[in-house]
C-alpha positions as CSV (number, residue, x, y, z in Angstrom):
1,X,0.0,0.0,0.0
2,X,1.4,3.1,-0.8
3,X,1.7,6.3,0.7
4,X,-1.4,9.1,0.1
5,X,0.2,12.4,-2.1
6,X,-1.5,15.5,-2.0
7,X,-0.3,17.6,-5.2
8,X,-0.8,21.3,-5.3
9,X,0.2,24.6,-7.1
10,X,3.0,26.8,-5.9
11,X,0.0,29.4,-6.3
12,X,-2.1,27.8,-3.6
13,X,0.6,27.5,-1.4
14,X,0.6,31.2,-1.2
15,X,-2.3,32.1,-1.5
16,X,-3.6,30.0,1.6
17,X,-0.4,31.5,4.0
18,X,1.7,28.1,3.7
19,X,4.3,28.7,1.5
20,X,6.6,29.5,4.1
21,X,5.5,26.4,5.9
22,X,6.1,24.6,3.2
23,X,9.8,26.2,2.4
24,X,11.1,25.3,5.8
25,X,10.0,21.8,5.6
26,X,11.3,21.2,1.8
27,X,14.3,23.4,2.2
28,X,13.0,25.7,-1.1
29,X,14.0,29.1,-0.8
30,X,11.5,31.3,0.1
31,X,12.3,34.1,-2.3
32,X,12.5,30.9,-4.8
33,X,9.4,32.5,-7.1
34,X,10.7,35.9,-6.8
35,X,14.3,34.6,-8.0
36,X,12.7,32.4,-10.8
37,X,13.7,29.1,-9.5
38,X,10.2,27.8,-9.2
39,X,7.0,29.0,-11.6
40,X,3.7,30.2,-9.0
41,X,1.7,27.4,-11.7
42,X,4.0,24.5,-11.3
43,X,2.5,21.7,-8.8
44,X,4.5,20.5,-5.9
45,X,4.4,17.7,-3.9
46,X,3.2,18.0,-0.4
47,X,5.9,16.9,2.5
48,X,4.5,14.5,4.7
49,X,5.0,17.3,7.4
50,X,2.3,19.2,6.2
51,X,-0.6,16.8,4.7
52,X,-2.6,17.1,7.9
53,X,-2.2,20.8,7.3
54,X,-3.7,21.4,4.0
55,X,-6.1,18.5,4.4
56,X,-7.6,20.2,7.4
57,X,-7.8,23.4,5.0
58,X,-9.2,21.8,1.9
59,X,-11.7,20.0,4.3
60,X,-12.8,23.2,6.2
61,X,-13.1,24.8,2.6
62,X,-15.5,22.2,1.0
63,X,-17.5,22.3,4.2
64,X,-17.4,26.3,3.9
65,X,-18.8,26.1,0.3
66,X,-20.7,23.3,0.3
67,X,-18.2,21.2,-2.1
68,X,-17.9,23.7,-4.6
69,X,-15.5,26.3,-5.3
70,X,-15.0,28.3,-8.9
71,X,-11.6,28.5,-8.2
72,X,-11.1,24.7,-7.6
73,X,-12.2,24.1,-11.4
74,X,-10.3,26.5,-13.4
């Protein structure tokens, strides 16, 4: 059985305040955008460190909009 993956945009990382989380934890730069070494659209693997993290936030945001969110579908 293998290990679950949560995949999510560099984008959405910032956007939801973990980016810096998620810096110290992978060892990425945090001016790494800024400096070019990382596109805000390219996906990223979640660290084991922080699945609990943004599953507790993706849950508490399907809850808030009943499932649905425009900006989960563009």
């Amino acid at each position: 059985m293998s290990n679950p993956k949560i995949t999510v945009s560099v984008r959405w990382l910032m956007d939801n305040w973990l980016w810096e989380e998620y810096c110290e934890v992978s060892g990425t730069s945090l001016w790494a955008v800024n400096e070019g070494q990382i596109d805000s659209d390219e996906n990223v693997e979640v660290p084991a460190e922080l699945m609990r993290r943004v599953a507790s936030f993706l849950v508490s945001a399907a809850v808030e909009t009943d499932g649905y969110d425009d900006a989960w579908t563009e």
